[in-house]
TORTORBA-783080 format. One record per residue (C-alpha): y, x, z. Coordinates in steps of 0.25 Angstrom, whole numbers, plus 5000, padded with zeros to 4 digits. Layout:
BEGIN
+------+------+------+
!    y !    x !    z !
+------+------+------+
!    Y !    X !    Z !
...
+------+------+------+
END
This chain:
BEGIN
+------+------+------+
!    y !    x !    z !
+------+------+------+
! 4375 ! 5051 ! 4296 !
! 4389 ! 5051 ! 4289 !
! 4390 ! 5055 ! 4275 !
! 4402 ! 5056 ! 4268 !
! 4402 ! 5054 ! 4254 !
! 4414 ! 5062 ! 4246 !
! 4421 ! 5049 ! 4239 !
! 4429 ! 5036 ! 4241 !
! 4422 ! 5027 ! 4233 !
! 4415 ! 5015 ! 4242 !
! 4408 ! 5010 ! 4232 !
! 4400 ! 5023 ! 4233 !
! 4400 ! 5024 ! 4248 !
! 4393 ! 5010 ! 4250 !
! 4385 ! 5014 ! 4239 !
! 4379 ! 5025 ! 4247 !
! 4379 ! 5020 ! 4259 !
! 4373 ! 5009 ! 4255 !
! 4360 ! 5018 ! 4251 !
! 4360 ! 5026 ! 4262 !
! 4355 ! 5021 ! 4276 !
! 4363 ! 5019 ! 4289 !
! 4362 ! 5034 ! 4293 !
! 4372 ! 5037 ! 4284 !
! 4386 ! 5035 ! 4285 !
! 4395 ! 5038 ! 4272 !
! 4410 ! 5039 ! 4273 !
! 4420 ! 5042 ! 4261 !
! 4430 ! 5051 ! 4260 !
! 4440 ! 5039 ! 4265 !
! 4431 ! 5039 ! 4276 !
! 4433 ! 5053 ! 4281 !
! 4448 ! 5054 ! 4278 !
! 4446 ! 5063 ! 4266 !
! 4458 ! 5061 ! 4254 !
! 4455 ! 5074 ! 4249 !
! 4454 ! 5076 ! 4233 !
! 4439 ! 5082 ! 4234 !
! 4438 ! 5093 ! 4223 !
! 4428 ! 5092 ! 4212 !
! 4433 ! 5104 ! 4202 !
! 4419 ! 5110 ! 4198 !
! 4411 ! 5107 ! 4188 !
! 4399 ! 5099 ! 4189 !
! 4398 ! 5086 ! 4197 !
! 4388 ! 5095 ! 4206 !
! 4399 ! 5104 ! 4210 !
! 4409 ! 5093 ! 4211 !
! 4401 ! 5084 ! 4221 !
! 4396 ! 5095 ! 4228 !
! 4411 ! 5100 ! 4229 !
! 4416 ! 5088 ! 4234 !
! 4404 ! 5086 ! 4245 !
! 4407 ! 5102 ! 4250 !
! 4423 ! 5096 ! 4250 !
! 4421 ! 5086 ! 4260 !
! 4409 ! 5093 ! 4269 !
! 4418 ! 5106 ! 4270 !
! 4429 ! 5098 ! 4273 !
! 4423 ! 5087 ! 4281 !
! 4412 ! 5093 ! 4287 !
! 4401 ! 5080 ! 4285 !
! 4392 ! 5077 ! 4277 !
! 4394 ! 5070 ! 4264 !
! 4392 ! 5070 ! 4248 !
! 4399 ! 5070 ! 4235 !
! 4396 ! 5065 ! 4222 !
! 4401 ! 5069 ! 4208 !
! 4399 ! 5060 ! 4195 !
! 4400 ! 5063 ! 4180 !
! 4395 ! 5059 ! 4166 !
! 4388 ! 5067 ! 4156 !
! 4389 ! 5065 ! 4144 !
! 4379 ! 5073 ! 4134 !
! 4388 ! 5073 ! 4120 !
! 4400 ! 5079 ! 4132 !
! 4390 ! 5090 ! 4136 !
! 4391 ! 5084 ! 4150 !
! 4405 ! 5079 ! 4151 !
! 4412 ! 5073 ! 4157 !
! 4403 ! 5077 ! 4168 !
! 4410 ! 5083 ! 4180 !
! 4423 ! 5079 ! 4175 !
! 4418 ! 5064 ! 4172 !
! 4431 ! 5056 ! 4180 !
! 4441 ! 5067 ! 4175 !
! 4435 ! 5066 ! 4160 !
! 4449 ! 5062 ! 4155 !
! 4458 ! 5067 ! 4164 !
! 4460 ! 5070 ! 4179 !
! 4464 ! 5055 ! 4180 !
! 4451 ! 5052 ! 4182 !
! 4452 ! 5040 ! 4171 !
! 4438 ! 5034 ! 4169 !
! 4443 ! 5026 ! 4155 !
! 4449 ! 5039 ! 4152 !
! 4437 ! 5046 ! 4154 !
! 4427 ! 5036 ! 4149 !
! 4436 ! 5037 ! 4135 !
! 4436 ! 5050 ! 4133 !
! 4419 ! 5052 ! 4133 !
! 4420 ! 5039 ! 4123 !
! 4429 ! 5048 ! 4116 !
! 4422 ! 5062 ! 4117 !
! 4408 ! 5053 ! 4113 !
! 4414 ! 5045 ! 4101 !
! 4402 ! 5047 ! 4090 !
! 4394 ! 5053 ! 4099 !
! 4378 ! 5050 ! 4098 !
! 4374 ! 5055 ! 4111 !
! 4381 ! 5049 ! 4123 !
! 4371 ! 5052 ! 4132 !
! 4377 ! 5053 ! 4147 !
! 4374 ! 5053 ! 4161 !
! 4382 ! 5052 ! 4174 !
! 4378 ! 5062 ! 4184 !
! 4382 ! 5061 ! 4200 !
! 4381 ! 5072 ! 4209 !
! 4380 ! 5071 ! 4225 !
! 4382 ! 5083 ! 4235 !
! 4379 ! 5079 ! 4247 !
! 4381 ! 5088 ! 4260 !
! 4373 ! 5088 ! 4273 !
! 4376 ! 5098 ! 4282 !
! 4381 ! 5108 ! 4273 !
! 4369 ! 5104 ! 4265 !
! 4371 ! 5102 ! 4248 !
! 4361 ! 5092 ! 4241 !
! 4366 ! 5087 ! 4228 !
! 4360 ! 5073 ! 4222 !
! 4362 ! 5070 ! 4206 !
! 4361 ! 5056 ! 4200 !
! 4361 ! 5054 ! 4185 !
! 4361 ! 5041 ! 4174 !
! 4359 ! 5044 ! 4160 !
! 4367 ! 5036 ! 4150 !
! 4376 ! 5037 ! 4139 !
! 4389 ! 5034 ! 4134 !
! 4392 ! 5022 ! 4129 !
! 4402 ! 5019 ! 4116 !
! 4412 ! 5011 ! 4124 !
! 4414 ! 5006 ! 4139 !
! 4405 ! 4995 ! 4143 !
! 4407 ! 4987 ! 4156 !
! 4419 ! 4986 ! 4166 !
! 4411 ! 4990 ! 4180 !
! 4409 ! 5004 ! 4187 !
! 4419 ! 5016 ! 4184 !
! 4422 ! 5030 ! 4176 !
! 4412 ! 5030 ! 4163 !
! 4402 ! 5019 ! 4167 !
! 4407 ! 5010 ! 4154 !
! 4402 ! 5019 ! 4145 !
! 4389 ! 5024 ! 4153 !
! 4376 ! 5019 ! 4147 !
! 4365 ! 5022 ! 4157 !
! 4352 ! 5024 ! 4151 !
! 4344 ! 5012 ! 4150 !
! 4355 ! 5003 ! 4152 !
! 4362 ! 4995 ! 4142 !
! 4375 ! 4993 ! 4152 !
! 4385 ! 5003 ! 4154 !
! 4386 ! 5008 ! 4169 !
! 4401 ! 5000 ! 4169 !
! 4391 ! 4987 ! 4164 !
! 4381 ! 4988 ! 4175 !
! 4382 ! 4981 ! 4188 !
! 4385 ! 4991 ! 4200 !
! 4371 ! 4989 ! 4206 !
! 4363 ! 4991 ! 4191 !
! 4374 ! 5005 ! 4189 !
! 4370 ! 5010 ! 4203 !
! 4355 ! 5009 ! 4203 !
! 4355 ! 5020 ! 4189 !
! 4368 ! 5027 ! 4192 !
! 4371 ! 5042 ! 4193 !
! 4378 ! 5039 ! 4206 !
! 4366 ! 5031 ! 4212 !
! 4357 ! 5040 ! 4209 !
! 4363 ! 5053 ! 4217 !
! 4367 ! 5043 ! 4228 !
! 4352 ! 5038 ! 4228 !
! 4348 ! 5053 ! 4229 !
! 4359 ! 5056 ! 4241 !
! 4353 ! 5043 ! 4247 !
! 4338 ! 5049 ! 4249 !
! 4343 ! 5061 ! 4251 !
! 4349 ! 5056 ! 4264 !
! 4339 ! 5047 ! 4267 !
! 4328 ! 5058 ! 4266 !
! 4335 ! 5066 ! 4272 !
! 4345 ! 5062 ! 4284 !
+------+------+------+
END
């Protein structure tokens, strides 16, 4: 079975793949000629991945999935949340972004935090959401050189290295992301 999977990020294509067994095939949006700028104008990350995966069913007419990612912070009252890549502008500057949460939390006591993914995945016309969650907080200052968007001053709980200090394969064991990909992954499996 093909799946296509609503991004151009590889490194999450081989990801999945990987997880998944030979009876799925999953292709990008490359892979299927789509250069469209997929909308996500609502207002949670359920609505946006959900959005995103209708988009490319409706227009397509396969099966596929989406995902939308954000971090909560508590102090914020859930910010930057849905907005999470755009926090500082439409640019999508992640050192932009990350400074402007130091900034909003300077003298703040509770950082607490999490990073939330959401997938939408469409079988057939079918909706089944799958959420993964780490709790963390917010560190002081940035702290490592490795992954992306606000992972140098992500603490995850239990961890004494920022998600930007771990290795890839420590981060993606007790990531938000692995966890809803996990999820999609027995769905699958169970299932298909």
């Amino acid at each position: 079975m093909e799946l296509i999977f609503a991004t151009n990020n590889k490194h999450k294509l081989e990801e999945i793949q990987a997880l998944l067994s030979n009876k799925f095939r999953l292709l990008s949006l490359i892979d299927i000629n789509c250069n469209d700028e997929i909308p996500e104008d609502f207002h949670t990350l359920e609505e946006n991945a959900s959005q995103k995966a209708w988009y490319i069913y409706n227009k397509f007419k396969r099966n596929c999935f989406a995902d939308d990612t954000g971090l909560e912070v508590d102090f914020l009252n859930g910010k930057p949340g849905v907005f999470s890549a755009r926090y500082a502008g439409d640019n999508k500057d992640s050192q932009a972004n990350i400074d402007k949460v130091l900034s909003e939390l300077k003298n703040a006591q509770n950082r607490k935090a999490r990073f939330r993914t959401v997938i939408s995945l469409l079988i057939d016309g079918n909706e089944i959401q799958f959420e993964g969650i780490v709790e963390g907080s917010i560190l002081e200052n940035r702290h490592g050189s490795a992954g992306f968007g606000y992972d140098p001053i992500f603490l995850p709980d239990g961890y004494n290295l920022s998600f930007a200090e771990m290795p890839l394969s420590e981060k993606n064991k007790i990531s938000h992301r692995a966890k809803a990909i996990n999820k999609l992954v027995d769905y699958l499996k169970k299932t298909i």
